[in-house]
Structures are given as structure tokens and as C-alpha cells.
C-alpha positions as YAML, in Angstrom:
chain: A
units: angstrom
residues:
- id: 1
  name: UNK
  ca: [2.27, -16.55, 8.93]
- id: 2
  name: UNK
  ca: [2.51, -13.45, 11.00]
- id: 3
  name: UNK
  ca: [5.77, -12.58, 12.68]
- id: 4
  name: UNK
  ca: [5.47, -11.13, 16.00]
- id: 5
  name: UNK
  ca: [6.90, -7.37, 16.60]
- id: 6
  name: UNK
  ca: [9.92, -8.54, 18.77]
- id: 7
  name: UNK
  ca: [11.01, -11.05, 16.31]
- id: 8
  name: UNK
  ca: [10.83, -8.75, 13.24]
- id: 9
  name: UNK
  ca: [12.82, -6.84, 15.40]
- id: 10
  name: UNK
  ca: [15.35, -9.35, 16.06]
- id: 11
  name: UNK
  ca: [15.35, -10.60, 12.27]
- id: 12
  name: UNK
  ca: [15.88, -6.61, 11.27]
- id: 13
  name: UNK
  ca: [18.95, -5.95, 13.56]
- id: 14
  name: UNK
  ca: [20.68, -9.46, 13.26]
- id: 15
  name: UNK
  ca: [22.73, -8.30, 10.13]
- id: 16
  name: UNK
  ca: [24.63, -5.36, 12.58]
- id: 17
  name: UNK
  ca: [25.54, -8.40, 15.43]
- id: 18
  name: UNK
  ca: [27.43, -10.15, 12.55]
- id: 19
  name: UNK
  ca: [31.59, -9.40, 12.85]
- id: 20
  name: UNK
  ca: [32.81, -7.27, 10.53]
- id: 21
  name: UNK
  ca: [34.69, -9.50, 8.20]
- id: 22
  name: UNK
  ca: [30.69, -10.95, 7.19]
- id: 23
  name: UNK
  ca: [29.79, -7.38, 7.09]
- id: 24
  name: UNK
  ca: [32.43, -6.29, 4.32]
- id: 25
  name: UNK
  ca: [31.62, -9.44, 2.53]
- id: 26
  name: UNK
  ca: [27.79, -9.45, 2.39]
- id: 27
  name: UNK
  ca: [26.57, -5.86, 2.97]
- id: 28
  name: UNK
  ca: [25.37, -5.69, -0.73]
- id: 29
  name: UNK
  ca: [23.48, -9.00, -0.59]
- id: 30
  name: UNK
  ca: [21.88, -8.09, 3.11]
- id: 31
  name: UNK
  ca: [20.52, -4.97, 1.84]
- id: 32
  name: UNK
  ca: [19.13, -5.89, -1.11]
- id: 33
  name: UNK
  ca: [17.57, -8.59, 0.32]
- id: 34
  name: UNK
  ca: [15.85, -7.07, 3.61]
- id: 35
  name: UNK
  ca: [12.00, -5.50, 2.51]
- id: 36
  name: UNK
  ca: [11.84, -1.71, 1.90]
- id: 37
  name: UNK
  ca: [10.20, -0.20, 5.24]
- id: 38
  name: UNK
  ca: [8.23, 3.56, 4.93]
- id: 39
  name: UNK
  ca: [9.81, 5.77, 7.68]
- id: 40
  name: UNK
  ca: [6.60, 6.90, 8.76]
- id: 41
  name: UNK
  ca: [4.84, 3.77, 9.51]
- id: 42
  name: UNK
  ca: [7.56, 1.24, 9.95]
- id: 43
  name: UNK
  ca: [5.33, -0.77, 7.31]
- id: 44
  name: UNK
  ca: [6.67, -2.86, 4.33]
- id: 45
  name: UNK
  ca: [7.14, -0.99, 0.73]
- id: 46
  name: UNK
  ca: [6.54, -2.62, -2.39]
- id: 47
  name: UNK
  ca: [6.26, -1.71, -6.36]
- id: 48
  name: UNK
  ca: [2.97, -1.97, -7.52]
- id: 49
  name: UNK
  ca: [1.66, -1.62, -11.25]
- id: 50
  name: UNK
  ca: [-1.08, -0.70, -12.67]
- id: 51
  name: UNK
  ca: [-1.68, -1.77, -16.67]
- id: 52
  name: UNK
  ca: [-3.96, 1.01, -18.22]
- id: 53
  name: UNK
  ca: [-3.78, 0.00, -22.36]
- id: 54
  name: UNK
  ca: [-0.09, 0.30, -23.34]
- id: 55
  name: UNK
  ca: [0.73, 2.09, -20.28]
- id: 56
  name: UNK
  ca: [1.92, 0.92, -16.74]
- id: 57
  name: UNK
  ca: [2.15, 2.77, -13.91]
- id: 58
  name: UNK
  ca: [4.71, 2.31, -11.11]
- id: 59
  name: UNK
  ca: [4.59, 3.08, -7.60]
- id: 60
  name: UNK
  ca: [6.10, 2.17, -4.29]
- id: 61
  name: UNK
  ca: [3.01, 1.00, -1.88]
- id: 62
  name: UNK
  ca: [3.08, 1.09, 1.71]
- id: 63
  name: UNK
  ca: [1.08, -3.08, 2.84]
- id: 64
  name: UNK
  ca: [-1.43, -2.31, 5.31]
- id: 65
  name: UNK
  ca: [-1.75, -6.24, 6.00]
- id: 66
  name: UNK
  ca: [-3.28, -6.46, 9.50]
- id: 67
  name: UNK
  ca: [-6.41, -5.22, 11.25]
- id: 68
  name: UNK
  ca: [-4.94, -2.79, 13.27]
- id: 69
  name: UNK
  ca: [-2.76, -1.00, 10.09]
- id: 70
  name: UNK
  ca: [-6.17, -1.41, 8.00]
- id: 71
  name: UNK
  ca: [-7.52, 0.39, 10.87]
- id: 72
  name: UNK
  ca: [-4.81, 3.30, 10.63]
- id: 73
  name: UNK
  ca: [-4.22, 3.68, 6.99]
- id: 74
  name: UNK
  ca: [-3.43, 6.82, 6.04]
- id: 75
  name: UNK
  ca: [-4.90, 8.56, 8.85]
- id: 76
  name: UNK
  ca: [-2.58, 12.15, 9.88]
- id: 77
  name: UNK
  ca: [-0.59, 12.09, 7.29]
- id: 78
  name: UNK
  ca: [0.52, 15.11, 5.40]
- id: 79
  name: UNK
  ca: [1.83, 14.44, 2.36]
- id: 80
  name: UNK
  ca: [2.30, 11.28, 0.28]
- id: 81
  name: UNK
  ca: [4.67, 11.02, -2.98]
- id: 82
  name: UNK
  ca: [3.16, 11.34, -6.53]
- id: 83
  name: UNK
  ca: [4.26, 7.62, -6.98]
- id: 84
  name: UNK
  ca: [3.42, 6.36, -3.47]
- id: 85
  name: UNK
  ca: [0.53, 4.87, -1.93]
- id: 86
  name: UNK
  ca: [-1.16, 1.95, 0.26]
- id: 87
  name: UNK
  ca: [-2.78, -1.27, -0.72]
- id: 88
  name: UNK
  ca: [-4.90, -3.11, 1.92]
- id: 89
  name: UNK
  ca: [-5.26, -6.41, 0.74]
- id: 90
  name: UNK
  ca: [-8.47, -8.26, 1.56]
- id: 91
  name: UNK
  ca: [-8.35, -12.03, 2.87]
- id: 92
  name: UNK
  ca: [-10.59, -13.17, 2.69]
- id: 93
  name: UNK
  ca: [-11.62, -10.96, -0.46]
- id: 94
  name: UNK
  ca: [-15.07, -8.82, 0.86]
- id: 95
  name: UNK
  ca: [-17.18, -6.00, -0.75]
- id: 96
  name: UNK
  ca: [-15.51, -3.16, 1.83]
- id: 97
  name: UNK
  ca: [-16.09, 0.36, 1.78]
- id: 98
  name: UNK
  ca: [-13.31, 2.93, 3.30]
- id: 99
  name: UNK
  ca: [-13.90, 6.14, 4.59]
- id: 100
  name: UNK
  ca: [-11.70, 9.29, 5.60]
- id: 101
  name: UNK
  ca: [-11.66, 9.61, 9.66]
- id: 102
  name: UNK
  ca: [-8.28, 11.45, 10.50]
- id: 103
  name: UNK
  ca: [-7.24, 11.47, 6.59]
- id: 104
  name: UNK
  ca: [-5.67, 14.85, 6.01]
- id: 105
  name: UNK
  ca: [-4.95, 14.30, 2.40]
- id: 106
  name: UNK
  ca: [-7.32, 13.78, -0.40]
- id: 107
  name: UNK
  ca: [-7.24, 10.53, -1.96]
- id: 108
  name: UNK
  ca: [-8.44, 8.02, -4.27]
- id: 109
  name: UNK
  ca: [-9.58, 5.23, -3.18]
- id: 110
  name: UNK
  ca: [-9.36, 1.86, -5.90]
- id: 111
  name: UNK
  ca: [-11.35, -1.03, -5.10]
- id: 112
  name: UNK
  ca: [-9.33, -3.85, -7.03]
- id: 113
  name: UNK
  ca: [-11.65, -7.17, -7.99]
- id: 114
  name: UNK
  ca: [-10.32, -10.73, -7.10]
- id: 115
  name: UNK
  ca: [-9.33, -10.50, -11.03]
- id: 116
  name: UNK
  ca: [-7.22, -8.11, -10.19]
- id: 117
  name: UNK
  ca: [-8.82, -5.50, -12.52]
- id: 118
  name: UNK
  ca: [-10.13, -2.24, -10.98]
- id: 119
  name: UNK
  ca: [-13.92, -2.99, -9.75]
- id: 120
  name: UNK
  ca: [-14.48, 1.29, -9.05]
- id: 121
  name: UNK
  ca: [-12.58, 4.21, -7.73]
- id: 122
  name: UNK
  ca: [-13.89, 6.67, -5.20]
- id: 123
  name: UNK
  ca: [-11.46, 9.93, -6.68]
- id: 124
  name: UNK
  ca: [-10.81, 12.58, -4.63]
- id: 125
  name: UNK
  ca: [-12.38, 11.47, -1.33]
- id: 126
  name: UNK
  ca: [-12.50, 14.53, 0.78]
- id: 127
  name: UNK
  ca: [-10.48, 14.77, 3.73]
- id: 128
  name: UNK
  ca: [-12.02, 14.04, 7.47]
- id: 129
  name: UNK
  ca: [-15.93, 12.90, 5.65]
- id: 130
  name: UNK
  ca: [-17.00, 9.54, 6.87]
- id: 131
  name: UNK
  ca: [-19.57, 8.68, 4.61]
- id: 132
  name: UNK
  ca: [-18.26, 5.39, 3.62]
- id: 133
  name: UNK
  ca: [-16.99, 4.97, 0.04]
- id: 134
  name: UNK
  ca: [-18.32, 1.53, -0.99]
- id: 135
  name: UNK
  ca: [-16.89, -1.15, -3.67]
- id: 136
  name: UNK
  ca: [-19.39, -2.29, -5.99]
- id: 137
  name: UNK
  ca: [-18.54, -5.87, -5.72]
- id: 138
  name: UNK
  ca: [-15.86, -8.32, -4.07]
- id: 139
  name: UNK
  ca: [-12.85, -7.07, -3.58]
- id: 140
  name: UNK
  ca: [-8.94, -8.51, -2.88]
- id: 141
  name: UNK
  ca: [-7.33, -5.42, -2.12]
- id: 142
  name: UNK
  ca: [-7.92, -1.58, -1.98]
- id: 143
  name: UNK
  ca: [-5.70, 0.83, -3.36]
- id: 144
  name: UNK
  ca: [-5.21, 4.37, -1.66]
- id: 145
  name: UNK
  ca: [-3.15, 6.85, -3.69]
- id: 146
  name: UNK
  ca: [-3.27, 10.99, -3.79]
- id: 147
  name: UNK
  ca: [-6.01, 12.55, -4.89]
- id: 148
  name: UNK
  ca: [-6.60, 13.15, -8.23]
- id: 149
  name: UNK
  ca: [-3.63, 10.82, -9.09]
- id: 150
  name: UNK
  ca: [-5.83, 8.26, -10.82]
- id: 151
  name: UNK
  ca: [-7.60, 10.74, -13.42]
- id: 152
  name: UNK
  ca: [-3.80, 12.59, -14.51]
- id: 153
  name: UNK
  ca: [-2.48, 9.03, -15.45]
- id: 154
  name: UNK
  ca: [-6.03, 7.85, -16.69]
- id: 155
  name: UNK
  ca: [-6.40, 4.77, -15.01]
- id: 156
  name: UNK
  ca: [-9.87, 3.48, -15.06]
- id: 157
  name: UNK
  ca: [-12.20, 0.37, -14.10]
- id: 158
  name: UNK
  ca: [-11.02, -2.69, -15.81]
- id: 159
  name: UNK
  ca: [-7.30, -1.67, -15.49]
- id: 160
  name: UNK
  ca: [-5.28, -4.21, -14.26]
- id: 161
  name: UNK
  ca: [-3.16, -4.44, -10.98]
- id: 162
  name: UNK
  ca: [-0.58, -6.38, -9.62]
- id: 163
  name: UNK
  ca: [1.09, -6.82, -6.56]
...
């Protein structure tokens, strides 16, 4: 289920109309409880791992979940955290292929398998090229972090991801 903008809204800003006395009693429990949002996009943040041997890797994803985010990505955007990133997730699961229209920043691109083990990564796609980057088979999600990012932690095909 999809919620629509002005009800987000609504369900985001309800906490501040409670009185005060709720406030002092609950502010803890409301924040912890509300999703992380990125302050750029307005989308929702969550951890992500990857398990590469007897090593997992952390980092705080950015869910492109609809069309029109899938659409967006990561396009103008300057800089991205060494531990941040953006996973589209595919439903239905699809063989995609991603490109970089309007992407400032290099990035690598990991096609994740409905196994949720890495099918392929496109590393280092270059900035503005739209030759499409392809999976090499069907995919549930698609992993976007900085450049170069998977090589220094040496994750690799086969590593497993979860969401």
C-alpha cells in the first residue's frame, strides 16, 4: 500500500498537534519510531548490509520505491556519504539496466538477484554516459553506492544483501 503525499504529510506532523504533556511523555518513543528521511530527497533511509565472507558492510540507503523516484535516482547530486547509497527495489523482480542521465557522481551500480546475492556490478559508471548498464539476469533490487566503493571494501558477485 502506497500512502498518498498529503497523508504522509499529515501522519509526519501529527506528533507536533499533540499537547505538551504527551509530548514530554512520548518524545523518545515518537522519534524512534518515525522512518529516517534523507534531507535531500525527502525519501525513506534504511541500514542495509552487505555479507562479503566474514565481513558485513553497513550503510544507510536512501528507497527509491516508486516509478517516478526510480526515475530520479541519484540524478544532480553532488556528493553522497562513504556509507550511503540507494536501493531500487524491483517488483516485480526484472533483468533492468540503469544508466547515468543527470548523475554527477560516479557510482557503482549492484544488480542484486531475487536470492539476494549480488548477480553483477557495473563499478565506476561514469558520470552523464547513457549507455545502459545491464544486469545479467533477474533482479529484486539495484544497489547504487559511490564509485569505487564496492572494490575498497571488496564486495563481489555472490555477496549477500539484505534489506
Amino acid at each position: 500500500m502506497r500512502l498518498t503525499r498529503t497523508f504522509a504529510a499529515a501522519f509526519l506532523l501529527a506528533p507536533a498537534l499533540l499537547p505538551t504533556a504527551a509530548c514530554s511523555q512520548g518524545a523518545t518513543e515518537t522519534a524512534t519510531t518515525q522512518p529516517a528521511v534523507h534531507a535531500e530527497s525527502g525519501l525513506p533511509v534504511i541500514p542495509l548490509k552487505v555479507i562479503s565472507g566474514d565481513k558485513v558492510h553497513t550503510f544507510r540507503v536512501e528507497v527509491a520505491a516508486t516509478e517516478a523516484q526510480q526515475a530520479k535516482g541519484l540524478m544532480f547530486r553532488t556528493h553522497m556519504g562513504a556509507d550511503e547509497g540507494m536501493i531500487f527495489p524491483e517488483k516485480p523482480p526484472r533483468r533492468p539496466a540503469f544508466w547515468m542521465r543527470n548523475t554527477v557522481i560516479p557510482l557503482d551500480i549492484i544488480f542484486i538477484g531475487t536470492d539476494h546475492r549480488i548477480l553483477n556490478i557495473a563499478a565506476n559508471a561514469v558520470p552523464y554516459d547513457e549507455t545502459p548498464l545491464p544486469a545479467i539476469g533477474i533482479a529484486s533490487g539495484v544497489l547504487e553506492l559511490n564509485g569505487g566503493r564496492a572494490a575498497e571494501l571488496g564486495i563481489k558477485p555472490g555477496d549477500k544483501v539484505e534489506w
